[in-house]
C-alpha positions, 0 to 999 in steps of 0.5 A: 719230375726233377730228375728223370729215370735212366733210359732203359736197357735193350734187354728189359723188352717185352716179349714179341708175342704182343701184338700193336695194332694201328686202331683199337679194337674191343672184343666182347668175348674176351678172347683179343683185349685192346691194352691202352699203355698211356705213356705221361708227359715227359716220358716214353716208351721204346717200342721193337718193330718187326724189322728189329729197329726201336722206334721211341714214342713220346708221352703223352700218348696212348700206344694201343697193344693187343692181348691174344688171351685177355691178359695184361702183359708183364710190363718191366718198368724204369727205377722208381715207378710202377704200372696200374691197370685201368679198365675203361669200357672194355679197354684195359689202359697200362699207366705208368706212374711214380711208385710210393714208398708205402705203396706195391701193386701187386702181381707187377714187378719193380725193379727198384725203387727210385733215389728221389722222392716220387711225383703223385701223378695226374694223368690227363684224358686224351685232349690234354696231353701235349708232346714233350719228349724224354724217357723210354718204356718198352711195349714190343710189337711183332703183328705190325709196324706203329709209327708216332704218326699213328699216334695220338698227339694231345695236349698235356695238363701239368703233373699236380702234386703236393706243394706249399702253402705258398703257390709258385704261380699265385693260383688263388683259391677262388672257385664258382659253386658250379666247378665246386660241385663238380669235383665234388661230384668226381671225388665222389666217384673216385672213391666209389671205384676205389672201394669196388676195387679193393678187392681185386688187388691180387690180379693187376691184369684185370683190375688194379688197384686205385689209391686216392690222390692228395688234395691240395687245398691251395689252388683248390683242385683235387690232385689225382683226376682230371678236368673232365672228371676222369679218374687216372689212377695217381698214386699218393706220396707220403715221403715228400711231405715235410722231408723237402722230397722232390719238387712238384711242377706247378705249371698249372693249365689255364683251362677252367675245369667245366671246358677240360670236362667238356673236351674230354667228352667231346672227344669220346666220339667214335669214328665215322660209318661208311656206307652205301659207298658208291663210285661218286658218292657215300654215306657217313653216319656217326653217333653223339659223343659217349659220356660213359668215361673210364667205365663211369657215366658222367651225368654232369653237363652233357649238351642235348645238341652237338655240332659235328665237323666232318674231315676228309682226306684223299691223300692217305690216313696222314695226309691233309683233311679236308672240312666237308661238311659242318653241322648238327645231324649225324648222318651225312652224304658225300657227292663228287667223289672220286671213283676208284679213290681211296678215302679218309674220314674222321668226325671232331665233335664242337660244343659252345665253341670248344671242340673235342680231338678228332676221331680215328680215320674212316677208310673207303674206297669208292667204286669203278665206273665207265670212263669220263667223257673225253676231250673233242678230236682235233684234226692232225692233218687236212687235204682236199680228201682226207682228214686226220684225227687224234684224242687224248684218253680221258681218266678210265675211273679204275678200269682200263679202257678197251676201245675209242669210238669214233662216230660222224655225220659223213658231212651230211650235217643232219645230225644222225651219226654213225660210226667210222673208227672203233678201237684202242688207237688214239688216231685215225684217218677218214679218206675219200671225201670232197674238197671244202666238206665239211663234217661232224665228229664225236668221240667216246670210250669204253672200259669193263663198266660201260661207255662213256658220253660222247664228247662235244661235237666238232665241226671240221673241213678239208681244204678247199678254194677261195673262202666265201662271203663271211658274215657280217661282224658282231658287236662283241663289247663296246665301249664309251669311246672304242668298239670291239668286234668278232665275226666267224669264218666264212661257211664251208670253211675248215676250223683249222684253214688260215684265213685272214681278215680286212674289216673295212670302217668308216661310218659303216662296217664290213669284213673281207676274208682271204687265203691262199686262194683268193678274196671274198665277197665284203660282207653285209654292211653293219652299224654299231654304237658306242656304249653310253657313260658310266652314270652319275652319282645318285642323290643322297638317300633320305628317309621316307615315313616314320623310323621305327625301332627295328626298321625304317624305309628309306628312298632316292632320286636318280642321279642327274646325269645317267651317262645316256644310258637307262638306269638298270638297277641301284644298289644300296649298301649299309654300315652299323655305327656312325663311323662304320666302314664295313659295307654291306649290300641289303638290296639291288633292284630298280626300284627307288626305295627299300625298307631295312628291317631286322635293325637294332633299337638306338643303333647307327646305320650309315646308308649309302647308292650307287646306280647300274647301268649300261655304261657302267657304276657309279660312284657311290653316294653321300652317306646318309647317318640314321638312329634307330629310336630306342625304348624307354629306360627301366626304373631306377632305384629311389634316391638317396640321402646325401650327407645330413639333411638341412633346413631348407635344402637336401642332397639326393643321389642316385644310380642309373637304370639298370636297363637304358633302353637301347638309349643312353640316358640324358636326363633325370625327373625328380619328383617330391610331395609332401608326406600328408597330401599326395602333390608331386611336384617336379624339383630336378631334371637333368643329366646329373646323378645328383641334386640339391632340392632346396625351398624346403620347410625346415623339420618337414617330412617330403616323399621323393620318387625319381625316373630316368630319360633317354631320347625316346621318353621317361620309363616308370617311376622308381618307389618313393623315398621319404626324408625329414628336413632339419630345423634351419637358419633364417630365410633369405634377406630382402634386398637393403635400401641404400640412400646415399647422404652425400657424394661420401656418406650413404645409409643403409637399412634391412628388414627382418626376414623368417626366422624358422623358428629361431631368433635372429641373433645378429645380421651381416651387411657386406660391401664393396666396389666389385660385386664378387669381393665385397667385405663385412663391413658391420656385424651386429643387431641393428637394422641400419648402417651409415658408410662414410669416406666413399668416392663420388661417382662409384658404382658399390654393392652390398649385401645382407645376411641373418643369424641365428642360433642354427647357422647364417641364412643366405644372403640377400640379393646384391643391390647395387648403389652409385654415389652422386658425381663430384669435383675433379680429384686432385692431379697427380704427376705434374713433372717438366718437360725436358728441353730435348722432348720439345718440338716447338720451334718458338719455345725458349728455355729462358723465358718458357717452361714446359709441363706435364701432368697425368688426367685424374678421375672426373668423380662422374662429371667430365674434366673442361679445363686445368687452370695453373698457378703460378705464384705471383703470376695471374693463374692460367686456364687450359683446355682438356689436355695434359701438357702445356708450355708456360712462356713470357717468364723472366730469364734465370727465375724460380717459379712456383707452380701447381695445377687443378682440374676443373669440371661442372661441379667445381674446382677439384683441389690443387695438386702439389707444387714443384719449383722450376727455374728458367735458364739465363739468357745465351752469351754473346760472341767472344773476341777472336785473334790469332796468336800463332801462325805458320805457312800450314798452321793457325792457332786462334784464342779467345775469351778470358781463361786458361787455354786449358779449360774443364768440359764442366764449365757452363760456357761452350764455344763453337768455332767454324770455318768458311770452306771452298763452297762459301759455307761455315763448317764446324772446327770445333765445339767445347769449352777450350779458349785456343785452337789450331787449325792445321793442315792449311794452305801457304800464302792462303786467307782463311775466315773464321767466326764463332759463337758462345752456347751455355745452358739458355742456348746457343749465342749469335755468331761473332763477325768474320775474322780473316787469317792468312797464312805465310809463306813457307821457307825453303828446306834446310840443305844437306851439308856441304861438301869440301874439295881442296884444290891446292893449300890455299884453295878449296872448293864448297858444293850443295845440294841445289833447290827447286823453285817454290811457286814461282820464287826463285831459290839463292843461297848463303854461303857462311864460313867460320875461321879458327876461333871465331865465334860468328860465320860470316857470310863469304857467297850469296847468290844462285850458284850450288858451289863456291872457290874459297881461297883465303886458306891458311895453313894449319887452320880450322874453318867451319862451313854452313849453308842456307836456302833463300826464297826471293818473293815477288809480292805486290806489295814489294820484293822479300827474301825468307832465309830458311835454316841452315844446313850441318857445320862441316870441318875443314883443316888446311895444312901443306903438301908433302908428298910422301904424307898424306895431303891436306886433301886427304887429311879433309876427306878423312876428317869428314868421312870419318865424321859421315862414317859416324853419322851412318853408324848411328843411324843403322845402329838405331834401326838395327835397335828399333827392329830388334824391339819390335820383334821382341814385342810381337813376340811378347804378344803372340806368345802371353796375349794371343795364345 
């Protein structure tokens, strides 16, 4: 509904006098009436229970009430819905549904009518109604408390109602003419009750009225009844038709309507009988669900045989059911039983897989009986004289029990017992007996029905002395490398006496027992042996004698190894499909083969054994895979024409068998005769659906039949099928004649085929170098063709086709022709050779030139020999290679050459010509001097030319050096005509040649020329320093020289006075210092000094001055004692000028420093970053 009706008010409950009670009952006189309230899905009633609280039931639900009188209740309903009565077998059901405009039952009360456009109501059986909540109605009951426990709980069907022509839900409007006949049948009987009933509209408690429910003809069921074809009273709604009222909920169940019909009869099964109950056993006998519904009798489809299911529960009528019983009879016994238990039993009837609710619980209660047997007395306490027993009562099965009884064999142990104890305590004490006795003891109880069976009897003992000789031990289990073993105790021992055991083993076995008192005797000596091995694993089982359809035998071997152990029985174990892994055992026994039977034709099995014996299983087997054979396929229907008939071929299809035979089907057999004699002839087989059946006369009538195969044999042929070819193109050539003329030229000639009726028109010949891409070469009437401009020795196809006015005929078969060998073809890619790809040691690019040529095609006849001409030369005549060297050639000469291949049949044509030059001859070594020298440095010329030379001149020089080793180095290579060698020694001889390289190659090498370096000067002084002595002495100091080599060091003292223009020498000789004492006052002198190194040579003695130092400045002028002296006046002068020389050198560095930062900054900040 769209909107729900307000809950309703405490004050609007029923009266208390109603009675609900926790099962229906029907009364035939009328005197007490079971009123069913079905409260709908969606909705609920509010019930008042006998302690005054409400209790809410949710619909769906049927909420049994009980009328003292017969009568209905008056029923106060929610705004906008209204109460009808419906009698079903006695049963009077109170439905609530949504009231219509139009429609007032009468002798009901409406409080008022509702806002919204009302629902037509479908109102399910029983099996449909699931549980939702919402909405409360009011029966009352005073009899009894009903809990929703108590009600049924069932799956609701969806509210149907008018809707648009567009279903929310896409129901489609798709029904089977069985579900059609169906609701047809229930409208029928809905509007036959409708019409029975119309009369008795007045009185609502005994019949109301029914109104027929809308049809939807969209989804196409009928709206008001329900899938089993119980009518449920649904009021029809005019209002929300085309006014846009409420909308319908259009949830449909997705159940067909024969399985609802189903369910719903199903579920009309009444509860089980309980008789003949016993204190472990009853009776439950129960009848076939009624197909008598809502006072009609549905003669739709009621089953002959229905499956029952029995549910029992020991808990209570809510606890959990137990499924005791499944099966088809109707009468049922229960066994172990409970005595004294109350029981539950419902029956839920089953039909092809859909089973209806189950029915209402059955109470029994099974009868009291004796007691159960009770547990053996243990003992409590032992001495030497007494013994001390206690139990445990067992279930006294519904009445208490009185007395124990105690029985014993008063250690006499000939199995005759008496009584030593009765009475209702659990214990008792058994005095005056002998020491190590032992005895007998049972135990049973008594209640108001009897005695119970006597328990197992014990054996116990009083303490006694030592034990005795126990018996020897026994083989409990025994494995392939352990033993286990057990043994008793010893006779005349108590059960309960602590005795300990010492098991002695070497090659035999015995025991020792002792206690407190003492040792015993060994026992008997034993042997025993270990358990054999598991066995092997047995052969893989073949298959013996013929497989039939639905059985076949299979047999194996034993395995190789049995472990040492007989062999006790094999087990065989079976798997449907060639990959099943669900194994089932079909046999066990000992013997070797089995026959598996109950098998499907054309089916899998995968087989497998695995043997038993003493030492164990073993592993299983290969699997063995067996087929079932599989029968024949049925017929085929006769096959079809495809597409339009042809001259000489028709296309057939067909379909598979209808039945396959167990088998899939693999082949095909086509058979066809012509129409006027009965020759069947097989045209196909295979495992298409499809063929084209060709050879045919063309406007000729054939009859087909087909048959299918599967791997058993081919079923029936199908009925036959008769097709009439079409008038068709010429028959296939006969293969042409080729004859070839010549190396370039053959001649081809066809004959005239069939024409089936029709001219040839005109013929197609196709040719070609690859037998699968060959052209029309000619298209025309003739019956010959000439082909020229072919290559020797080449393999060609061709082929010939007719055609008439119909179409082309087929082509001929391809022939095959090779033109006969001829010369060599002409030679292509004949290039030089670069001088660097050269590996000859004898070739020279002056007087060889080197070649290459690509092989060409031999036309059939192997290539001998290349002959190479070379102009005016006589030509030249190689073997079978590809490159040769040319030698004996004049320097820097032009040739012409070009080459031919030759072979058994001749000279092929000469290839195109290509010019090559020689190289000129090396040039010869220049001459080498040395134009510059130093103690350290040579500088060497040679040639004619600039010293400056481009590397694009055609001449290069090589110039090497002799080093330590006695071996000439390379100094320099290029076309430069000077070079100097630095970083020599002084005083040192040096040898040097070189040699002259052009394009020829490279020149002899020069003869050896000798350099020898100078000796070095010494090293220019630092400037002198004056000291004056007096105004007409002053004193020159210098820095003093090492010896160079050997050579002594002197120095050279020169002064220059006032003006003149030259020094004079004033000191010469070893000394670092030097008095001058010609000064003048008021005089400039100028000093400098020289190093001289004093060679001792050989050849004789040789100074070498080296440069002079700076010019120091000396003014003399006179003492005058408050002035500065002359002294003073030099020391200024010359500190001054040191002075300035520092500053300029700091004031470089500082400089050079500062532009150095500058440029790193200028490149870590634009560059780097």
């Amino acid at each position: 509904m769209a909107e729900h009706p307000p809950l309703l008010d405490t004050a609007q409950i029923l009266s208390s006098d109603i009675s609900l009670l926790s099962a229906p009952i029907v009364s035939a006189d009328g005197t007490q009436q079971v009123i069913l309230v079905q409260v709908n899905p969606g909705e609920a009633f509010t019930i008042r229970r006998e302690d005054g609280q409400f209790q809410c039931i949710t619909g769906p639900a049927q909420v049994p009430m009980m009328s003292p009188n017969g009568s209905v209740p008056p029923i106060y309903m929610p705004p906008g819905y209204a109460p009808q009565v419906i009698e079903d077998n006695g049963v009077r059901r109170v439905v609530v549904v949504p009231q219509a405009p139009e429609f007032h039952p009468g002798g009901h009360t409406v409080i008022h009518r509702s806002p919204h456009p009302p629902l037509p109501g479908f109102i399910p059986v029983p099996t449909m109604m699931p549980p939702p909540p919402r909405h409360m109605y009011s029966p009352v009951t005073a009899a009894g408390d009903m809990t929703t426990q108590y009600m049924p709980q069932y799956q609701s069907s969806q509210v149907y109602g008018d809707v648009d022509a567009h279903s929310t839900h896409g129901r489609s409007n798709f029904r089977d003419e069985r579900s059609s006949k169906t609701y047809e049948r229930l409208q029928k009987k809905l509007k036959d009750r409708q019409g029975t009933q119309k009369d008795k509209m007045s009185s609502p408690p005994s019949s109301p009225q029914k109104c027929p429910s809308p049809i939807n003809e969209h989804n196409g069921l009928t709206k008001g009844q329900n899938a089993g074809g119980i009518n449920t009273g649904s009021v029809k709604s005019k209002s929300g038709r085309g006014k846009g009222g409420a909308q319908i909920d259009t949830e449909l169940e997705e159940k067909d309507e024969e399985t609802k019909a189903f369910e719903a009869l199903l579920s009309n099964i009444i509860k089980p009988v309980a008789s003949d109950i016993q204190a472990r056993t009853v009776i439950l006998t129960w009848s076939p669900p009624s197909n008598f519904i809502n006072g009609e009798t549905d003669e739709t489809t009621v089953p002959e045989l229905y499956g029952y299911e029995i549910l029992v529960s020991s808990t209570g009528k809510d606890g959990k059911y137990k499924s005791v019983y499944a099966g088809e009879e109707t009468s049922v016994t229960l066994n172990d039983l409970k005595p004294a238990t109350d029981y539950h039993a419902k029956v839920q009837a089953e039909y092809n897989s859909i089973k209806g609710t189950p029915s209402e619980a059955e109470s029994f209660t099974t009868l009291s009986c004796e007691p159960d047997v009770p547990n053996p007395p243990r003992i409590a306490n032992r001495t030497k004289n007494s013994l001390t027993l206690q139990w445990k009562a067992p279930s006294d099965n519904g009445s208490k029990i009185q007395s124990f009884i105690l029985e014993w064999d008063e250690g006499k142990g000939n199995g005759e017992f008496c009584q030593c104890y009765m009475g209702s305590q659990k214990q008792f004490k058994i005095t005056k007996l002998s020491p190590a006795m032992g005895c007998k003891f049972r135990l049973s109880a008594k209640n108001d029905y009897g005695t119970s069976g006597f328990s197992e009897e014990v054996l116990y003992y009083t303490s006694g002395c030592a034990p005795s000789m126990p018996a020897s031990p026994v083989l409990t289990k025994a494995g392939v490398t352990w033993l286990s073993l057990q043994w008793s105790k010893p006779l005349g021992t108590p059960s309960d006496e602590g005795i300990s055991y010492i098991l002695e083993m070497e090659e035999e076995t015995s025991v020792i027992a002792y206690n407190s008192e003492g040792k015993s005797n060994p026992s008997e000596i034993v042997e025993f042996t270990t358990c054999p091995d598991k066995p092997g694993v047995p052969v893989k089982p073949s298959v013996k004698g013929k497989i039939h359809s639905h059985s076949f035998k299979i047999t194996w071997d034993p395995p190789k190894d049995n472990g040492g152990a007989a062999i006790n029985k094999y087990v065989v174990e079976m798997a449907e499909g060639p990959n099943g892994n669900k194994w089932d055992m079909i046999y066990s026994g000992a013997t070797r083969e089995h026959l598996c039977d109950r098998l499907n034709p054309g089916c899998f099995y995968r087989l497998r054994v695995y043997c038993i014996s003493d030492g164990g299983q073993s592993a299983v087997s290969e699997s063995l895979l067996v087929q079932t054979p599989a029968v024949p396929p049925g017929p085929c229907l006769p096959p079809r024409l495809q597409g339009r008939p042809k001259a000489k071929e028709i296309q057939l299809r067909w379909g598979p068998p209808l039945v396959d035979g167990g088998s899939p089907i693999y082949c095909y057999d086509v058979e066809m005769s012509p129409v006027e004699k009965d020759e069947p002839r097989e045209v196909y087989q295979g495992s298409e659906v499809e063929c084209t059946v060709s050879n045919l006369l063309p406007g000729k009538t054939y009859s087909f039949r087909l048959r299918a195969a599967n791997k058993i044999g081919f079923g029936p042929f199908s009925e036959k099928c008769e097709i009439t070819t079409a008038p068709g193109p010429p028959d296939q050539c006969k293969p042409p004649q080729v004859t070839c003329k010549s190396a370039t030229c053959a001649q081809v000639n066809w004959e005239v085929p069939l024409s089936n009726g029709t001219d040839v028109t005109e013929y197609r010949l196709e040719w070609g170098g690859v037998e699968g891409s060959m052209q029309i070469c000619y298209c025309g009437p003739g019956l010959s063709y000439e082909l020229k401009g072919l290559s020797p020795a080449t393999t060609y196809y061709c082929r010939v086709q007719a055609l008439s006015i119909v179409g082309p005929g087929p082509f001929s078969e391809v022939v095959a022709c090779v033109t006969p060998p001829s010369v060599p073809a002409i030679v292509t890619c004949l290039q030089e050779i670069s001088d660097d790809e050269i590996e000859d040691p004898h070739y020279s690019p002056s007087t060889c030139l080197a070649i290459s040529w690509g092989k060409p095609c031999d036309h059939g006849s192997e290539i001998l020999a290349y002959s190479i001409d070379c102009g005016d030369k006589q030509p030249l005549t190689v073997g079978k290679v590809t490159s040769y060297i040319i030698d004996n050639l004049q320097p820097d000469t032009t040739y012409r050459i070009r080459i031919q291949a030759l072979n058994s049949l001749g000279a092929g044509p000469f290839s195109h010509m290509i010019k090559l030059k020689t190289k000129p001859l090396p040039p010869d070594p220049p001459r080498l001097e040395c134009v510059a020298f130093s103690h350290q440095n040579l500088k060497l010329k040679w040639g004619e030319g600039t010293p400056r030379t481009l590397s694009t001149d055609s001449i290069q020089y090589h110039l090497q050096m002799e080093d330590k080793n006695g071996r000439f180095v390379s100094l320099y290579r290029g076309p430069c005509h000077t070079y100097k060698v630095q970083r020599l020694s002084e005083s040192t001889s040096y040898k040097f040649c070189i040699q002259a390289c052009n394009e020829a190659g490279e020149g002899p090498l020069s003869q050896e020329y000798i350099f020898t370096t100078p000796k070095s000067v010494p090293a220019a002084l630092k400037a002198p320093k004056i000291e004056k002595v007096n105004d007409h002495i002053c004193e020159i100091t210098w820095e003093c020289l090492q010896p160079m080599k050997g050579d002594p060091v002197i120095y050279s003292l020169q002064v220059m006075v006032g003006k003149d223009s030259e020094f004079k020498q004033i000191y010469k000789g070893p000394d670092s210092s030097f008095r001058y004492s010609s000064l003048q006052l008021n005089c400039e002198y100028r000093f400098r000094v020289c190093a001289i190194r004093q060679c001792q040579d050989p050849v004789g003695h040789q100074d070498l001055v080296g440069p002079y130092s700076t010019t120091v400045l000396f003014i003399s002028q006179r003492t005058e004692p408050p002035a500065s002296t002359n002294r003073d006046t030099v020391e200024s002068t010359r500190t001054r000028r040191a002075l300035s020389d520092e500053q300029c050198a700091a004031v470089i560095l500082v400089l050079f420093a500062f532009f150095s930062i500058l440029i790193a900054f200028i490149i870590q900040y634009f560059v780097i970053k």
